[in-house]
C-alpha positions as CSV (number, residue, x, y, z in Angstrom):
1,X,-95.4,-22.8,59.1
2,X,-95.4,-26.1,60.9
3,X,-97.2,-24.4,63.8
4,X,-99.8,-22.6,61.4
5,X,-100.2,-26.4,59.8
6,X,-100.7,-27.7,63.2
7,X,-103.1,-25.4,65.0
8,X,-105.1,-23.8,62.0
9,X,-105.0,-20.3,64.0
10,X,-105.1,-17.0,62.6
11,X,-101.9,-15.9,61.4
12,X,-102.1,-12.8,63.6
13,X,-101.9,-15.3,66.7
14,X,-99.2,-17.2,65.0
15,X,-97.3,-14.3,64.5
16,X,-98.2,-12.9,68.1
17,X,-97.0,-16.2,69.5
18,X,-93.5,-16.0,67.6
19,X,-92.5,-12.4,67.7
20,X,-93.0,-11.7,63.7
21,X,-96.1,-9.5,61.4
22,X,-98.7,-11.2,60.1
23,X,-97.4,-10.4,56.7
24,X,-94.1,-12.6,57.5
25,X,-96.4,-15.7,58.9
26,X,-98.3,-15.5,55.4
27,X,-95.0,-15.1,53.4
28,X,-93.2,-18.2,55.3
29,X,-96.4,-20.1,55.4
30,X,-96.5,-20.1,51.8
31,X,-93.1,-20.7,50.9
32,X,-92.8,-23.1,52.9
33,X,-96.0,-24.9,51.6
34,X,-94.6,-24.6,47.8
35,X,-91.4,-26.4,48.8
36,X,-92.8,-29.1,50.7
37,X,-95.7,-29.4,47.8
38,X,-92.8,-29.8,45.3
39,X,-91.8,-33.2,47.1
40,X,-95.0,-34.9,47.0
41,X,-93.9,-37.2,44.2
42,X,-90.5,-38.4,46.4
43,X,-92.7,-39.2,49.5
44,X,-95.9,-40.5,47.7
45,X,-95.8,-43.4,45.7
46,X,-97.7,-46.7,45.0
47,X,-96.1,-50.2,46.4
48,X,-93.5,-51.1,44.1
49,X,-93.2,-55.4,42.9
50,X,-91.4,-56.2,45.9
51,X,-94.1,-54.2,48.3
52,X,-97.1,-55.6,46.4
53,X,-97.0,-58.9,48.1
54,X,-97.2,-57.4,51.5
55,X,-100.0,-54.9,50.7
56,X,-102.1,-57.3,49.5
57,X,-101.6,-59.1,52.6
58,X,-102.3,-56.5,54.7
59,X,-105.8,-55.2,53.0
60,X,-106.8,-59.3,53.4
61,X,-106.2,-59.2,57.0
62,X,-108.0,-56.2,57.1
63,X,-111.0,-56.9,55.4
64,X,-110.7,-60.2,53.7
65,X,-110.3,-58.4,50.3
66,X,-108.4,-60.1,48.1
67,X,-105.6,-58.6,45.8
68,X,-105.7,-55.4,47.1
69,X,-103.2,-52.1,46.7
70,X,-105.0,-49.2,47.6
71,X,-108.2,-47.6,48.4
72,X,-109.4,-44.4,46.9
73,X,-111.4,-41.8,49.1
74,X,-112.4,-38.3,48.6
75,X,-112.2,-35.3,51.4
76,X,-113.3,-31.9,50.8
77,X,-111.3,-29.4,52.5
78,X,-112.9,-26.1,53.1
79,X,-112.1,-22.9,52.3
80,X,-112.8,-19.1,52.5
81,X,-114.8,-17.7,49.3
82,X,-113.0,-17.1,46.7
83,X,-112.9,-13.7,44.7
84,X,-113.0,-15.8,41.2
85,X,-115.4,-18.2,40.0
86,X,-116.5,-18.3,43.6
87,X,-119.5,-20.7,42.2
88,X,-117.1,-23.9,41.1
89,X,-116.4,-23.6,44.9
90,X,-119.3,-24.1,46.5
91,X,-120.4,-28.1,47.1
92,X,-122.8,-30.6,47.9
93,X,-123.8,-28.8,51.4
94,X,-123.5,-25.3,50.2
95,X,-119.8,-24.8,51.3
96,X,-116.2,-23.2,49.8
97,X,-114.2,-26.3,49.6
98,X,-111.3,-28.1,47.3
99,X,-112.5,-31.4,46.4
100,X,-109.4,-33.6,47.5
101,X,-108.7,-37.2,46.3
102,X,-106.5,-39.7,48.0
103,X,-105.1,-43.2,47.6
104,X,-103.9,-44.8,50.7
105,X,-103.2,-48.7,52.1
106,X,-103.6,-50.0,55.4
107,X,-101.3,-48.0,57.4
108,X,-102.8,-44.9,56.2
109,X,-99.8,-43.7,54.3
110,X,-101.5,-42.0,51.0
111,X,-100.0,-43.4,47.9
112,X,-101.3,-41.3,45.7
113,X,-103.4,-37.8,45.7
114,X,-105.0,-34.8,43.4
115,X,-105.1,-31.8,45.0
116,X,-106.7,-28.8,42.6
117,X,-110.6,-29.3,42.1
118,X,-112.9,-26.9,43.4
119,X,-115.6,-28.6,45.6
120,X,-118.3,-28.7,42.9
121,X,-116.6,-31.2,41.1
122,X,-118.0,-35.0,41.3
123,X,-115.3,-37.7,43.1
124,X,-115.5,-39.4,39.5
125,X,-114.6,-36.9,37.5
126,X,-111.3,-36.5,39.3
127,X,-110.4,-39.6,39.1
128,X,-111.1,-39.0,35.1
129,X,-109.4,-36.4,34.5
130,X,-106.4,-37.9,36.7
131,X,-102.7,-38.9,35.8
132,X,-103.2,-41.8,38.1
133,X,-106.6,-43.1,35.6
134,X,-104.7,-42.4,32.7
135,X,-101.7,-44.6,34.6
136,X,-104.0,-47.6,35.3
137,X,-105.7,-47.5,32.1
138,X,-102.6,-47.5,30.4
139,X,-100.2,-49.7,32.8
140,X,-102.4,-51.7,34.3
141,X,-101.2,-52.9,38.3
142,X,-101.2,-56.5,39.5
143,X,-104.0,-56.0,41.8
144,X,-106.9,-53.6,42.5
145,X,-107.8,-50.3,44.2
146,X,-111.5,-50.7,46.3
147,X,-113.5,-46.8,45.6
148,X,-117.0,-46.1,46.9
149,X,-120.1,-46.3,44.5
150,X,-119.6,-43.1,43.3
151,X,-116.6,-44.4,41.3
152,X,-117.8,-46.3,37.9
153,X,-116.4,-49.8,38.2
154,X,-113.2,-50.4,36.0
155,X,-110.9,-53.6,35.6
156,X,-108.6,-52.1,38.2
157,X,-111.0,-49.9,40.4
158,X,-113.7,-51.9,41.8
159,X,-116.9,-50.7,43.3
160,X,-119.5,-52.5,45.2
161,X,-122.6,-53.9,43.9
162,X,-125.6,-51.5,44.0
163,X,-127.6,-54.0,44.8
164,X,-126.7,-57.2,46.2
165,X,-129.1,-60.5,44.8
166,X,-127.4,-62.9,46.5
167,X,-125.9,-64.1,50.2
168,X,-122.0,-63.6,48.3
169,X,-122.7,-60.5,47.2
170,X,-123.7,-59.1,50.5
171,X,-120.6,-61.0,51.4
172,X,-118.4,-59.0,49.2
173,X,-120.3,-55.6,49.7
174,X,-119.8,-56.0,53.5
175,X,-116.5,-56.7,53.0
176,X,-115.8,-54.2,50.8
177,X,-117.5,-51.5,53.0
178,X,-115.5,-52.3,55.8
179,X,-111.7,-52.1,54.1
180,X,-112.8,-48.7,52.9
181,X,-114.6,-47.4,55.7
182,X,-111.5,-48.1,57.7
183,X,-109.0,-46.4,55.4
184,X,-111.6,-43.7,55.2
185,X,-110.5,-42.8,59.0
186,X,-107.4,-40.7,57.1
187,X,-109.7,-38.1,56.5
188,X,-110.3,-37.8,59.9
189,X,-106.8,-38.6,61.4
190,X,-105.4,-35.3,59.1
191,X,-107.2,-33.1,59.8
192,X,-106.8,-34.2,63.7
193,X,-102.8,-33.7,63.2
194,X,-103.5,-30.5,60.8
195,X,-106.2,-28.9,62.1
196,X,-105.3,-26.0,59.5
197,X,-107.2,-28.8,56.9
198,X,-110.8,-27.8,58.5
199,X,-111.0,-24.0,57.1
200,X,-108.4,-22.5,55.1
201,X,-109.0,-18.4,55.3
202,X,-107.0,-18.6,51.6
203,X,-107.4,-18.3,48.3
204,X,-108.0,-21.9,46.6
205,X,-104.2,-21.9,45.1
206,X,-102.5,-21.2,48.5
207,X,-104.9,-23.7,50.0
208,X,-103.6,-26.3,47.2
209,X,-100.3,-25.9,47.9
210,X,-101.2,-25.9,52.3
211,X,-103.1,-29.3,51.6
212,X,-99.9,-30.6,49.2
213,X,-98.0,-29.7,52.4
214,X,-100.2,-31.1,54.9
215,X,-100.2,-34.9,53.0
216,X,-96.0,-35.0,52.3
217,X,-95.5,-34.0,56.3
218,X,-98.5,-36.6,57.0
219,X,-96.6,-39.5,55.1
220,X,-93.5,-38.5,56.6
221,X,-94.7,-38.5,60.5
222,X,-97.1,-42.0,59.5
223,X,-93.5,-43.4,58.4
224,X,-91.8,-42.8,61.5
225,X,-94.5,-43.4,64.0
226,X,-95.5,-40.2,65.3
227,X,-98.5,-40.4,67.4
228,X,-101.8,-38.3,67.4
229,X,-101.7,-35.9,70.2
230,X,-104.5,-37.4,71.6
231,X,-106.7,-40.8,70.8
232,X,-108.5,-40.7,67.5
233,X,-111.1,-43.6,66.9
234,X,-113.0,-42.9,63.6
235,X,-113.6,-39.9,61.1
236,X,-115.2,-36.5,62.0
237,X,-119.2,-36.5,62.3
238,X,-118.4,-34.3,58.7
239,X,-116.7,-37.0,56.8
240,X,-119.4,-39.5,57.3
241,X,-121.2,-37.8,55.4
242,X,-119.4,-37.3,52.7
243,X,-120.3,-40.4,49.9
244,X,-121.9,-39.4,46.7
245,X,-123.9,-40.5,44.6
246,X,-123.1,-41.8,41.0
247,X,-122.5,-39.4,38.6
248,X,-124.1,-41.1,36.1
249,X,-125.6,-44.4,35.0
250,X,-123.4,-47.3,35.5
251,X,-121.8,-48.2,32.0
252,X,-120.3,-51.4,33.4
253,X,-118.4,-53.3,30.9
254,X,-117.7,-57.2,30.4
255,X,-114.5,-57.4,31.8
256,X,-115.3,-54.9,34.7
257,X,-118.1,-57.5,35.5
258,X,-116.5,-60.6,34.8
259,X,-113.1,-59.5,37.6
260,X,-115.6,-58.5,40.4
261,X,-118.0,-61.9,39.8
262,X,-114.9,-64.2,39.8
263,X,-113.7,-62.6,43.2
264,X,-117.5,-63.2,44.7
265,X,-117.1,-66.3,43.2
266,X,-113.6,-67.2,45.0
267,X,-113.8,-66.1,48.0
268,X,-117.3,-64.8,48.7
């Protein structure tokens, strides 16, 4: 399995490397990928109070964003045509993919991630029709989580300006662009270390499950230092391409206005 994760081969040639049938590299692989997708809640988890401090800390050095605990970025992860609803499947640039989102801070460890939308789905609408929207909406954190402008802007999810009027807001945009555009190099740095993440020849629930997989082993080497193979500098050519546009209309509220103005107006 942890070969097949690593190389993204066939799993004839994994099993003719190792001895075994293809049908045993697809039987392990899966297992395998179940268990390890069953721990993603022990090795995933957003900074707790005595961690905020330091994250915060470590997104200002990065991008002089103040109070911030995550950033939220979307990858879509490609797979084989599916044999049902194939069409759900198919996104923006006419390819099979799952629609992943992820949460991640400064050292690229992903706090928090929704693996199981087909690729037609809109980066908004995931984050909708997610535990962790109902979590924030609900349980609101000390602190803030920077998404793209594809995201609508909320009291704890703040978006950039669509257009900036003024010398601060181009201030806070470029700021803003350059904290996510820096954890937006995960995308790039997993599938590097699983290459298996740029085409899975699988049906979209085994590829859920391979992705789940991919992200717990991910936090786990991140964790304890593990080096790429070889040097890694930005995202793939792919992923910088990958922004939407808004779903819809912005339906910006007062107090989603009022949190983003006052931190132009602080530190901007």
């Amino acid at each position: 399995a942890l070969r097949f994760y690593a190389s993204g081969t066939f799993y004839q040639v994994v099993g003719d490397n190792m001895g075994v049938d293809k049908s045993t590299v697809s039987n392990v692989v899966k297992a395998v990928s179940v268990e390890l997708a069953s721990l993603v809640n022990e090795f995933l988890s957003f900074p707790k109070d005595d961690q905020m401090a330091q994250t915060k800390r470590s997104f200002f050095l990065l991008g002089n964003m103040p109070n911030t605990i995550g950033v939220i970025v979307c990858t879509h992860v490609h797979i084989q045509a599916p044999h049902e609803r194939e069409w759900q499947y198919v996104n923006r640039k006419w390819r099979h993919s799952i629609n992943v989102q992820l949460v991640a801070n400064t050292d690229l460890i992903i706090t928090n991630c929704v693996v199981k939308w087909p690729g037609s789905v809109h980066n908004a609408r995931i984050l909708r029709e997610s535990a962790l929207y109902r979590k924030l909406q609900s349980n609101r954190p000390n602190g803030i989580i920077l998404g793209a402008s594809a995201y609508p802007l909320l009291p704890c999810l703040i978006a950039p300006f669509p257009v900036a009027n003024t010398p601060q807001q181009a201030g806070f945009n470029s700021a803003h662009c350059k904290t996510r555009c820096t954890i937006e190099r995960l995308n790039g740095v997993l599938k590097r270390r699983f290459a298996c993440l740029n085409y899975l020849w699988v049906e979209p629930k085994v590829a859920c499950n391979i992705i789940l997989a991919c992200i717990v082993l991910h936090n786990i080497v991140t964790r304890r230092n593990v080096p790429l193979d070889d040097i890694y500098d930005g995202p793939e050519p792919d992923e910088l391409q990958q922004e939407q546009p808004p779903m819809f209309a912005p339906n910006e509220g007062q107090t989603e206005r009022v949190i983003r103005d006052a931190i132009v107006r602080h530190y901007f």
